[in-house]
C-alpha positions as CSV (number, residue, x, y, z in Angstrom):
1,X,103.0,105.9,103.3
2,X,100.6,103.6,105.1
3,X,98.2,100.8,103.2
4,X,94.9,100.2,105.3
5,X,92.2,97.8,104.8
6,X,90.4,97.6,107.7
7,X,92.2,96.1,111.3
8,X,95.3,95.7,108.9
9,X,98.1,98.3,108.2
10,X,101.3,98.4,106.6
11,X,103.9,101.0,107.4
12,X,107.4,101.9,106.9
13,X,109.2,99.8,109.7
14,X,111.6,102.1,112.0
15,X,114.2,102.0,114.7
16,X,111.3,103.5,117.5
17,X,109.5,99.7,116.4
18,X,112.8,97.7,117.9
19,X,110.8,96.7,121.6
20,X,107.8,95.8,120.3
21,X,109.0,93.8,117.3
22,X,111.8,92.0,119.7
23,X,109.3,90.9,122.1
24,X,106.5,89.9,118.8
25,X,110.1,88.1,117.9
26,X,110.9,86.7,120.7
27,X,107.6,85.3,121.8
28,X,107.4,83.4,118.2
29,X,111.0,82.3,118.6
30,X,110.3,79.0,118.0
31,X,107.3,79.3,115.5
32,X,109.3,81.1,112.8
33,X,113.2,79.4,113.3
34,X,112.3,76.9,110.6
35,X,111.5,79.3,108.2
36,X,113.9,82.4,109.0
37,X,116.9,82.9,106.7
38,X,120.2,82.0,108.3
39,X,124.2,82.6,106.5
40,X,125.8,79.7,105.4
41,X,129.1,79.1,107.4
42,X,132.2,80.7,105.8
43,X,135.1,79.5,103.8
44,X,138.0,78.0,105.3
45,X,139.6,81.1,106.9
46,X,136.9,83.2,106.1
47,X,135.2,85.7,108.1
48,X,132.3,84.5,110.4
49,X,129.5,87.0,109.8
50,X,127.3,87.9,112.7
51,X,123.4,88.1,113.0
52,X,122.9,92.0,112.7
53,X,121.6,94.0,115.5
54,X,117.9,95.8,115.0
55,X,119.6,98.7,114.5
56,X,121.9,97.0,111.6
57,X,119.0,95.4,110.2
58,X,116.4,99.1,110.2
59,X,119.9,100.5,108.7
60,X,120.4,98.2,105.7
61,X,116.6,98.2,104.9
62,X,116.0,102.1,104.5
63,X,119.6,101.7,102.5
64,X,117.8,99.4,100.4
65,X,114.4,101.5,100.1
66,X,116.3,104.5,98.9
67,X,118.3,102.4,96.7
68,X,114.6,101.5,94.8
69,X,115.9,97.7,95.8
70,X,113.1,97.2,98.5
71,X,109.7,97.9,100.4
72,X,110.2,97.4,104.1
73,X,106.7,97.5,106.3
74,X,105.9,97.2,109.7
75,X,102.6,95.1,109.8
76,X,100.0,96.3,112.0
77,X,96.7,94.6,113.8
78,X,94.3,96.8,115.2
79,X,97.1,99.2,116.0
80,X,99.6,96.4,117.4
81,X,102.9,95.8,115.6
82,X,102.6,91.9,114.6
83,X,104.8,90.8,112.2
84,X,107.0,92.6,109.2
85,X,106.5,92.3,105.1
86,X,109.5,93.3,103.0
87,X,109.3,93.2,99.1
88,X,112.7,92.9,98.2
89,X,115.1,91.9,95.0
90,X,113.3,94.8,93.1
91,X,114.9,94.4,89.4
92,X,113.4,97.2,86.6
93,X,114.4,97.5,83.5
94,X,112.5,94.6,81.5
95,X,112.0,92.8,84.6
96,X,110.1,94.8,87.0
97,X,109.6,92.2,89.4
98,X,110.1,91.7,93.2
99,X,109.7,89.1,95.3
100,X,107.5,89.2,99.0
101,X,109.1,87.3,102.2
102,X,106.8,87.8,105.6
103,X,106.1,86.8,108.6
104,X,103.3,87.3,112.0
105,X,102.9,86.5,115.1
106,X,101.5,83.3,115.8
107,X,98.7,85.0,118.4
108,X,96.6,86.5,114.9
109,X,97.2,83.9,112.3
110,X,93.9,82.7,111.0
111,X,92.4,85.7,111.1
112,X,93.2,86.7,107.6
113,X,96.0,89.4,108.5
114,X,99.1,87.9,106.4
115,X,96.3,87.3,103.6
116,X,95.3,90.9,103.7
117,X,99.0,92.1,104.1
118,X,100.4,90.5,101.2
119,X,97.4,92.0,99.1
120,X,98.3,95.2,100.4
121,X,101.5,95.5,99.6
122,X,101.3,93.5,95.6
123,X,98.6,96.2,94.6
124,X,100.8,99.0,95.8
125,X,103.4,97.3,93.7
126,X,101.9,97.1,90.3
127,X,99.4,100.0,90.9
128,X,101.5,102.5,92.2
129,X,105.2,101.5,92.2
130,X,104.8,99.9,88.4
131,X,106.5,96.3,88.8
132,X,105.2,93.7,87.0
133,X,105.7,90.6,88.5
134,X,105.7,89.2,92.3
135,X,107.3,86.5,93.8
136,X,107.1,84.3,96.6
137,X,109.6,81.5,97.7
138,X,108.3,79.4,99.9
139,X,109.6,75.8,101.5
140,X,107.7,73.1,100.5
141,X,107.1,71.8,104.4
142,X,105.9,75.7,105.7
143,X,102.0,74.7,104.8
144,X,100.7,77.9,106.6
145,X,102.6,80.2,104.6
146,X,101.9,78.4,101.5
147,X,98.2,78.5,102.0
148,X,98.5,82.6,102.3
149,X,99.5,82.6,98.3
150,X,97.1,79.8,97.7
151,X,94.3,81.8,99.0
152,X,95.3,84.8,96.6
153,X,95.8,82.8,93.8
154,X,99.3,83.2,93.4
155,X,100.4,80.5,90.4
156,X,103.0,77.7,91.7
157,X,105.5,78.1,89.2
158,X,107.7,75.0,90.8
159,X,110.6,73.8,92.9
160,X,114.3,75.6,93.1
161,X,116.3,72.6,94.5
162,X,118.9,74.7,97.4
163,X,117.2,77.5,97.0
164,X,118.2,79.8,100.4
165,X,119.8,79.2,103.4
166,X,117.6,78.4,105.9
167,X,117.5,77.0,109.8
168,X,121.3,76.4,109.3
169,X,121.0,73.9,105.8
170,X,120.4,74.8,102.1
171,X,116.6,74.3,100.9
172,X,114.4,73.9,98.5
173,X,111.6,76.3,97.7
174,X,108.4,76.8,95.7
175,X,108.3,79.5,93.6
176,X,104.3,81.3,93.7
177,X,104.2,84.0,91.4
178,X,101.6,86.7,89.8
179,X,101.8,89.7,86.8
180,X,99.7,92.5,86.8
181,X,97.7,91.2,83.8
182,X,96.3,88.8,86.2
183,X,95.0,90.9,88.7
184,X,93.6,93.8,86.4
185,X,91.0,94.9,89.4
186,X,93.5,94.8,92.1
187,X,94.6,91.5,94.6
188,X,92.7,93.1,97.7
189,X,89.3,92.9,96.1
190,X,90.0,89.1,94.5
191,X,90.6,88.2,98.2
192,X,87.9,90.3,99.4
193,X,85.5,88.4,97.1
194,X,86.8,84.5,97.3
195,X,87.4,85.2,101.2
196,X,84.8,83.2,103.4
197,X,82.8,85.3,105.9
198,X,83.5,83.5,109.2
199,X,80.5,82.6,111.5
200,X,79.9,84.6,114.7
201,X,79.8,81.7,116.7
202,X,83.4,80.1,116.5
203,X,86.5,81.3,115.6
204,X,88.3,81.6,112.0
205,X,90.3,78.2,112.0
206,X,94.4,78.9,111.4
207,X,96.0,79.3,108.4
């Protein structure tokens, strides 16, 4: 299953991505440590768990995606691995929800790739897969991932005090969210049609 619209792609992530995604990884190291998920230290005597390995990580996330738990995609840019989407949490029943986490590589942002992405993958979700409802947590202080929903339209629903565990301390998050009802000709095109067409002269500013 791939999801195109035009320099972007989303594809199933695999274990043949690991050296491109650790060096896309490694040379954002420092852009995306705020904002990556981290395990809370252990109980008193407890077991100290360990950042998986690629492998670990490639392993738990088809587990997941058999499971009907999660959507794990590789995101592409003109044919270059840049950064990974994951719908995850997937609840059915009368739920039917999920919730989108993401990140790029610092080298494309601005250029309307995690935009794109993220419209991608919620169409496939309530067009194709059948959830209802989408998700995104975000920190109040990450401003360029918060402007991706904003651009979409994603509502702000409000603040989860200690939400996740992240860069070593409990945080808060925003909640964004959207239902199907509100996006009854599909996310891409809303974004298609509110997105401005950049001048030929100077580059998209950054998100």
């Amino acid at each position: 299953m791939i999801l195109v619209d035009g320099d972007v792609a989303l594809r199933p992530i695999k274990l043949r991505d690991q050296r491109d995604w650790r060096e896309v990884n490694r040379r954002n190291r420092d852009w995306l440590r705020p904002w990556e998920a981290t395990v809370p230290p252990p109980a008193p005597g407890g077991p100290v768990a360990q950042r998986p390995t690629y492998r670990q990580m490639i392993r738990h996330l088809r587990a997941e995606a058999n499971a009907g738990r999660m959507l794990p995609f590789a995101i592409e840019y003109r044919g270059r691995l840049v950064g990974q989407l994951t719908v995850a949490g997937i609840t059915w029943g009368s739920m039917c929800s999920g919730h989108v986490g993401y990140w790029v590589d610092r080298e494309v942002a601005g250029r309307g790739v995690m935009p794109t992405a993220v419209a991608l993958a919620v169409d496939h979700c309530f067009r194709v897969v059948g959830l209802h409802r989408i998700e995104v947590c975000i920190r109040p202080e990450n401003g360029p991932s918060r402007r991706v929903v904003e651009k979409l339209g994603f509502r702000e629903e409000g603040l989860r005090p200690r939400y996740l565990h992240i860069d070593g301390a409990w945080r808060d998050h925003l909640i964004y969210a959207l239902t199907a009802e509100e996006v009854p000709d599909g996310l891409l095109r809303r974004w298609h049609r509110s997105r401005p067409v950049p001048r030929t002269d100077q580059p998209e500013p950054p998100a």
